[in-house]
N, C-alpha and C positions, 0 to 999 in steps of 0.2 A: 525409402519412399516417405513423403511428407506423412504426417496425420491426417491430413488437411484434404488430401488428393483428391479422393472420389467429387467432392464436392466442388473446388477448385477447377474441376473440369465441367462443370457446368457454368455455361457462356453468360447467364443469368449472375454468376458466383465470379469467378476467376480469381485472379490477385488483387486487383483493386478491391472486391466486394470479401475476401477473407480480410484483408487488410482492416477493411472499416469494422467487421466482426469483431477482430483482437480488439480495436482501439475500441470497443463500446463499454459502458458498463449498465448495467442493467439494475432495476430496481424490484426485486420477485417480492411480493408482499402474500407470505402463507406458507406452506410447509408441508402439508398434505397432499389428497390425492391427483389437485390441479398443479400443486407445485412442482411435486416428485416427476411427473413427465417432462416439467420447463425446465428445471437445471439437470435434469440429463441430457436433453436435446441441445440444451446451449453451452453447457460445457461440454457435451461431445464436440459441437461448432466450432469451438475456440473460443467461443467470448472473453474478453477480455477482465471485468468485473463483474462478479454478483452481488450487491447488499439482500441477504435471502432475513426477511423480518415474519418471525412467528413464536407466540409467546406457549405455546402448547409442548405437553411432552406426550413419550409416545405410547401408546394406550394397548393392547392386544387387537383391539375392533379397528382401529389403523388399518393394518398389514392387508385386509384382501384387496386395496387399493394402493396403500402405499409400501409398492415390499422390500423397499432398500433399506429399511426398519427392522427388520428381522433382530438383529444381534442386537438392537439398540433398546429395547422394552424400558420406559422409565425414564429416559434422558430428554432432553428439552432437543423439538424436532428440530429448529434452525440450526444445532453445534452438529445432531446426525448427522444431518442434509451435507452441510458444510465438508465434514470429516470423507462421507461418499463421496461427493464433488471432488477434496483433494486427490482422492485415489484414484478417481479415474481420468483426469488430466489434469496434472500439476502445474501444467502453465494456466491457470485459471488462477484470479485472486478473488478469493470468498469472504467475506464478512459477514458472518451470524450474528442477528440482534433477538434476543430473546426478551421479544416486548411485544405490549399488543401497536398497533398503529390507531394516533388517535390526530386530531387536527393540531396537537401541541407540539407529537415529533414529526411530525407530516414535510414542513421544511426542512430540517437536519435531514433527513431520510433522504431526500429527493435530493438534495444539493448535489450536482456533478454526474446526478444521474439522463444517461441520452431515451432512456424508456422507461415504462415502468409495468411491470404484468400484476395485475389483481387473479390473485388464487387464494383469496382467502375465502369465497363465496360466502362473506358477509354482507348483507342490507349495506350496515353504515362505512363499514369500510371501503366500498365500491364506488358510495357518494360521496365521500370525504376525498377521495381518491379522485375521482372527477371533476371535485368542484377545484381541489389545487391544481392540477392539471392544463383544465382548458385557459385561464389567465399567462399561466408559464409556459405554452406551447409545446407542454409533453406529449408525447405521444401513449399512449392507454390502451393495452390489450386487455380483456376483461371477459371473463366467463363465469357461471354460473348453471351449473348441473342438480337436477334432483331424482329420483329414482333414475328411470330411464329416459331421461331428456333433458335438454339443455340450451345454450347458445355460448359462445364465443365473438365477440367482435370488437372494434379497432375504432378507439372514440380519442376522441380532443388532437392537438398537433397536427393544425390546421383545418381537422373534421368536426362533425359536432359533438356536444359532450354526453355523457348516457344521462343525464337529465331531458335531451329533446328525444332522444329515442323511448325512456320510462322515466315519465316525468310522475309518474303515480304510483300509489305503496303495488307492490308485485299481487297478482291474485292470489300466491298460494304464501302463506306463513309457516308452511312446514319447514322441516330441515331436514339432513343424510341422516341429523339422530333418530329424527322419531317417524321417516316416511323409506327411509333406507336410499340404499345406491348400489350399483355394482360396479364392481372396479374398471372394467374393460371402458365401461361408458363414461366413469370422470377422468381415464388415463387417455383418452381418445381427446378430449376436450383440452387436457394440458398440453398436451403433444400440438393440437392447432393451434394454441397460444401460443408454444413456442415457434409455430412456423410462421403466423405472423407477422412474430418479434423479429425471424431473422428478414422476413421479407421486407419490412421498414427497415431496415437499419443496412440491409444492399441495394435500396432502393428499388425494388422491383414493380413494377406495372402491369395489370392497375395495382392500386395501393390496395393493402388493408385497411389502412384509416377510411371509414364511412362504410365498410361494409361489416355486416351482421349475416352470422351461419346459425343455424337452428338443424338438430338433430334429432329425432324420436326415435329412437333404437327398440321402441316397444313393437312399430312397424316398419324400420328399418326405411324411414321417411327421413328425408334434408329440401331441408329451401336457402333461401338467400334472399336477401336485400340489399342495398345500398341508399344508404341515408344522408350522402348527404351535403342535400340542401334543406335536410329538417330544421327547422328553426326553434331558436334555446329559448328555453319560456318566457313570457314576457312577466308573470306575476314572480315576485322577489322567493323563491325557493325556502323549503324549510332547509338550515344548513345546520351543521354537526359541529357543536364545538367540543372541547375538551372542558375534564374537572377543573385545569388550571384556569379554565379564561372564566370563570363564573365570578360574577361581581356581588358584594354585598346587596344594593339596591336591586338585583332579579327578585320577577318573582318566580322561585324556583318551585317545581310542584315534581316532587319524589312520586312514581306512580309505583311501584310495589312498595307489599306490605313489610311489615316490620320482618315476619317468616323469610322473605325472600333477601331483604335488604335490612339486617339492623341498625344498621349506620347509611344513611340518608347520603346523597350528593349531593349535599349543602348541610350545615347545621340549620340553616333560616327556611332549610327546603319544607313545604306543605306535602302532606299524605294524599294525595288525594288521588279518586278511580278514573281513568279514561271517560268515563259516562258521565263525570261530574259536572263537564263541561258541556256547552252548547247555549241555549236560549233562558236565559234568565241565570247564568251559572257564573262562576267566580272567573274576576278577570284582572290582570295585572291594573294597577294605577296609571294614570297617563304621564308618559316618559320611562314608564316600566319596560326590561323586555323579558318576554316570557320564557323561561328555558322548562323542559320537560325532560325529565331524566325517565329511561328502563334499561332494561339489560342489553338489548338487542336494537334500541333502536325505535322497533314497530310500533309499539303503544303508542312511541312520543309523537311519531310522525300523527298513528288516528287522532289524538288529542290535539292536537296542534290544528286538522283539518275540521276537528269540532268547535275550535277556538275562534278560529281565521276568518270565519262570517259574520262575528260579534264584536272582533276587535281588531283593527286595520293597524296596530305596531307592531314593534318585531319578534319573529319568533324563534327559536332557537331549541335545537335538539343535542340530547346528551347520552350517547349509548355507553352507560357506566359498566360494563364487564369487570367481572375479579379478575387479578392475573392468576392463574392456577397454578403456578409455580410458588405462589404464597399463600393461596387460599384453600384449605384442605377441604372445605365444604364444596368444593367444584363437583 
């Protein structure tokens, strides 16, 4: 009996719809506990390829979410993933990149790929992810979980992109490190990403693409929306470039301190605090364009909205993360 079968036999599914499955490849960007549910779901499926991109290794505080980890303590999670993936269905072809994703390999990454899942539940990675997306006609499954609660939804490839649905910094700045998570509740969120994924890719109806699922598992509350006829902002976005596109003439402004960052993203880069900016505060030259480096992203983004009512050029964001595979201070 196929592999395939149980599934196959849904009228939704059949031969034609595994067929498109094998021929897909997929683009999983994260490795964790949103990831760990999408490439078992989709290489259970058949899927064809996975590019699985995460630059993390794997930690002890991991495993109450991602437990395919278990035997793996130490090893960089995208070659895990991958190694799990082989074993449990060898007609999958897996490709681990143990890197972070930034707007420089954003094209290599995506080339050839028919989807792409965001499970890295970063800020900049989501945006960077959306904004290449919606111009290529990718389709973008995308979620984001924090204690107990979350959403999951299906942007850009043909729908709108998650800039018209959160076009503004998120209200919470916490993270799983320092507000926690339980596993049940971000294994639940990767697992609808991958249904989804497979649901675009057999073409099923209605789409995923333009709808958004919200879950509260704190009261076992779900809604739904469908977005879309939202419309993509009309003011020029703050966008995410990489360390490699920064030009000598930016005016670059490093926002942590020397403790946090002792080597700047830029040598020309300025120190300067989030606050510093606003109404009578330092502003690039005219034909300057502004780049704001932090770790994450957030800072650059409030600095940039402290910036943007004083100075009508362009602005630009730089979420400089170490890779922790080389940076022992992680």
């Amino acid at each position: 009996m196929s592999r395939y079968s149980r599934q196959t036999l849904l009228p939704e599914v059949g031969a034609a719809g595994q067929a498109r499955i094998g021929a897909a490849h997929v683009l999983v960007v994260g490795a964790g506990g949103l990831g760990v549910p999408v490439v078992q779901y989709l290489a259970g499926a058949g899927i064809g390829r996975i590019t699985l991109v995460d630059p993390d290794r794997v930690e002890k505080t991991n495993l109450h979410r991602q437990p395919i980890y278990g035997p793996h303590l130490g090893e960089p999670k995208a070659e895990a993933a991958a190694a799990f993936v082989r074993g449990l269905n060898p007609q999958v072809t897996v490709t681990p990149r143990v890197e972070w994703l930034t707007p420089a390999n954003m094209p290599d990454l995506m080339a050839g790929a028919d989807l792409v899942l965001d499970c890295a539940d970063s800020f900049a990675v989501s945006y960077t992810l959306s904004d290449t997306c919606l111009p290529a006609g990718k389709p973008l499954i995308s979620a984001s979980v924090l204690g107990l609660a979350g959403y999951v939804g299906g942007f850009c490839g043909g729908a709108p992109s998650l800039r018209a649905v959160f076009p503004d910094l998120p209200d919470s700045l916490a993270t799983c490190a320092t507000a926690g998570v339980l596993g049940p509740v971000v294994g639940m969120f990767g697992t609808l990403q991958a249904q989804m994924a497979l649901a675009v890719l057999v073409g099923l109806a209605p789409s995923p693409l333009g709808l958004l699922v919200r879950h509260d598992m704190a009261g076992f509350r779900s809604s739904s929306f469908r977005f879309d006829d939202a419309p993509e902002p009309d003011a020029a976005p703050h966008r995410f470039v990489a360390r490699a596109d920064l030009q000598r003439g930016d005016f670059v402004v490093e926002l942590r301190g020397a403790e946090e960052a002792p080597v700047p993203a830029a040598p020309h880069a300025q120190r300067l605090p989030v606050e510093a900016f606003g109404p009578g505060g330092p502003a690039p030259a005219p034909g300057q364009r502004a780049v704001f480096a932090c770790r994450t992203g957030l800072r650059a983004w409030r600095a940039a909205d402290r910036l943007r009512p004083h100075w009508p050029g362009e602005i630009a964001l730089l979420a400089d993360t170490p890779n922790p595979l080389k940076d022992p201070r992680r």
